[in-house]
C-alpha positions in Angstrom: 120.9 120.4 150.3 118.4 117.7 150.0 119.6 117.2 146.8 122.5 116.7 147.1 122.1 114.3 149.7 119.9 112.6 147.2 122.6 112.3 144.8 124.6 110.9 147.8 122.6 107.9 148.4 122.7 107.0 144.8 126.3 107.1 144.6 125.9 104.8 147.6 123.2 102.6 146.4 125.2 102.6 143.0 128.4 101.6 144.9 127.1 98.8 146.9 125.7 97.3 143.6 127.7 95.7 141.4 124.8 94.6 139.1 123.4 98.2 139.0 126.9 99.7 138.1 127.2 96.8 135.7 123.7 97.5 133.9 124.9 101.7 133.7 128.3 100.5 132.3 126.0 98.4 129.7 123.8 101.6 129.1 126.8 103.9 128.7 129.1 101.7 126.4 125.7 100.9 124.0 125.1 104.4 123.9 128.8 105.4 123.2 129.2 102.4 120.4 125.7 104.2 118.4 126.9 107.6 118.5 130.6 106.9 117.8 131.1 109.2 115.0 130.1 112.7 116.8 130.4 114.7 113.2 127.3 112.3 112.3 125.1 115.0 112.6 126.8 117.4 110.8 126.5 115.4 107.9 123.3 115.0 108.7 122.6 118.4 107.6 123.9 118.2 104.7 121.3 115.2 104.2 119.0 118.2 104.7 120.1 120.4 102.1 120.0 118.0 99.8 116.7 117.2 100.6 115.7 120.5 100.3 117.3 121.6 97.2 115.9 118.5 95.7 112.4 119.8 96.7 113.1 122.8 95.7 113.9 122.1 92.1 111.0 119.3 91.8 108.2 122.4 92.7 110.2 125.3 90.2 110.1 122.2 87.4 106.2 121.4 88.2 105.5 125.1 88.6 107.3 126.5 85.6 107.3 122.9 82.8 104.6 121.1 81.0 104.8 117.4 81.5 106.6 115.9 78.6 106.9 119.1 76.8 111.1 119.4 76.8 112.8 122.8 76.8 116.4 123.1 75.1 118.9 124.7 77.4 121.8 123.1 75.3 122.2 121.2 72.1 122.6 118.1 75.0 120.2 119.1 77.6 116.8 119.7 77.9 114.2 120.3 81.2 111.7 117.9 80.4 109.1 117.3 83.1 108.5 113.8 83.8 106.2 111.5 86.5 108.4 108.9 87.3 106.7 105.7 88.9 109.6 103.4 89.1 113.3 103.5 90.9 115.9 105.9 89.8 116.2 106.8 86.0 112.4 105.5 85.7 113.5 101.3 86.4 110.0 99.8 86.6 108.1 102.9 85.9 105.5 100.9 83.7 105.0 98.8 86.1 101.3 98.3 87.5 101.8 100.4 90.6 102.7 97.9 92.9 105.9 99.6 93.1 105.0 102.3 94.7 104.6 100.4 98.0 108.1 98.3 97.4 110.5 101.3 96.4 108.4 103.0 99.6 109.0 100.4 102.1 113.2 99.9 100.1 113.8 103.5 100.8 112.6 103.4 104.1 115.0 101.1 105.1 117.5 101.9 103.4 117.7 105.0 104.6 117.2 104.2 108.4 120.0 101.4 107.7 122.2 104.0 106.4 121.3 106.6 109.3 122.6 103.8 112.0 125.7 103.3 110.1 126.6 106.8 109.4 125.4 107.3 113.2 128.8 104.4 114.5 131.1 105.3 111.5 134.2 106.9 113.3 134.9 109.9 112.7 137.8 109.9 110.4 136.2 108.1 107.5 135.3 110.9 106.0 134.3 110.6 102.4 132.7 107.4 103.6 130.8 109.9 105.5 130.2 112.3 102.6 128.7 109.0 100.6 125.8 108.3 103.1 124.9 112.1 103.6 124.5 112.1 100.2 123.0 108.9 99.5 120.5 109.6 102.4 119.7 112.9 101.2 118.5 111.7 98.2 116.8 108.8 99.1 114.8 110.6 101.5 113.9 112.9 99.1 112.3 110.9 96.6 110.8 109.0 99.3 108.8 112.2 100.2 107.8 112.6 96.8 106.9 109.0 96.2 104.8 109.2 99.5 102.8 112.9 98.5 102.3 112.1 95.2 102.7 108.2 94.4 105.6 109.5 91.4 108.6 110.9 91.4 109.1 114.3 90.0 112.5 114.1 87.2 113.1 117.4 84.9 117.3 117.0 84.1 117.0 115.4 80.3 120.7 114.8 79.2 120.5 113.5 75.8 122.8 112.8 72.2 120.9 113.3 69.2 118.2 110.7 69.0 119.5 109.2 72.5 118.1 109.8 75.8 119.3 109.7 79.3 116.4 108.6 81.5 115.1 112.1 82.8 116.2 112.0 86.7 116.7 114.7 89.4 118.8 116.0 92.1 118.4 113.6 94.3 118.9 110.6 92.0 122.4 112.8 91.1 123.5 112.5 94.8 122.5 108.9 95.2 124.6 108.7 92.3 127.5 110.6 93.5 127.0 109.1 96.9 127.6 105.5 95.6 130.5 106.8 93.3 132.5 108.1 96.2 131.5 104.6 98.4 133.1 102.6 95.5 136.2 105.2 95.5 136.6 104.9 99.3 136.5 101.1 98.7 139.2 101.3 96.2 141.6 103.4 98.0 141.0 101.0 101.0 141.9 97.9 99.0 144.9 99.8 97.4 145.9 100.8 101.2 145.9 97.4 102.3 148.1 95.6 99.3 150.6 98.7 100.0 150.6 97.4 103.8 150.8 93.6 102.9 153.9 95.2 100.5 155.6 96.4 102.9 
């Protein structure tokens, strides 16, 4: 009983104050335009697989290589155990560790930029979706493995003949792929709109 009379008088209050029911509108409609896309989290998780399985594969490769020592799978891939110091595919690596500290601080951003744009991204886009999970996912976990242990762990060695691939990892494959299907959902947007302006 008391409440509900409670409630009462701030339904009251709330009624008799236009700047307070102006101020909760305010609240509401800031809340509603962050969280528009209510799949976001969803995605999210997989963000969290990826970051897992990229974790996952880093310790089996430290565990079970020897750095630099490569071991033949295929007659164009080897698992070759690699400290990477630098960006993806080792950019920078040889520089004098400064760059720990700026690809930390980049991915951090990055990621929480990402995380607020995948967080209003309505609901229907998709594979624009798909791209940040991904592009997250990854991001975040290299950032771990930049923080623990100032390098990133690569293993995958793709390679023809005397040419090779710089060694990289999962999660610099679903950066990858994440920024593949960004540039795809781009394309089919652009073709979309010419066929509109067509017709």
């Amino acid at each position: 009983m008391g409440a509900a009379l409670k409630t009462c008088r701030v339904q009251a209050k709330s009624a008799g104050s236009p700047k307070l029911n102006m101020q909760l509108n305010m609240q509401s409609q800031q809340q509603h335009s962050l969280f528009r896309n209510k799949m976001a989290f969803a995605w999210l998780l997989i963000s969290v697989l990826i970051i897992v399985l990229d974790l996952w594969t880093k310790s089996l490769a430290t565990e079970s290589l020897t750095l630099y020592r490569p071991v033949e799978l295929t007659s164009w891939l080897n698992m070759t155990l690699a400290h990477n110091y630098g960006a993806a595919f080792s950019f920078l690596s040889d520089a004098g560790g400064w760059q720990r500290w700026l690809f930390t601080g980049l991915a951090s951003v990055v990621t929480l930029v990402l995380i607020v744009w995948l967080l209003r991204l309505p609901a229907k886009e998709k594979l624009t979706a798909a791209a940040l999970s991904m592009i997250i996912g990854g991001a975040v976990g290299n950032l771990i493995d930049r923080i623990i242990n100032g390098y990133v762990v690569d293993f995958i060695d793709v390679y023809y003949k005397d040419w090779h691939w710089p060694a990289f990892n999962l999660a610099d494959s679903a950066i990858t792929g994440g920024v593949i299907l960004l540039l795809l959902d781009g394309l089919l947007l652009s073709m979309s709109g010419k066929r509109s302006e067509d017709n």
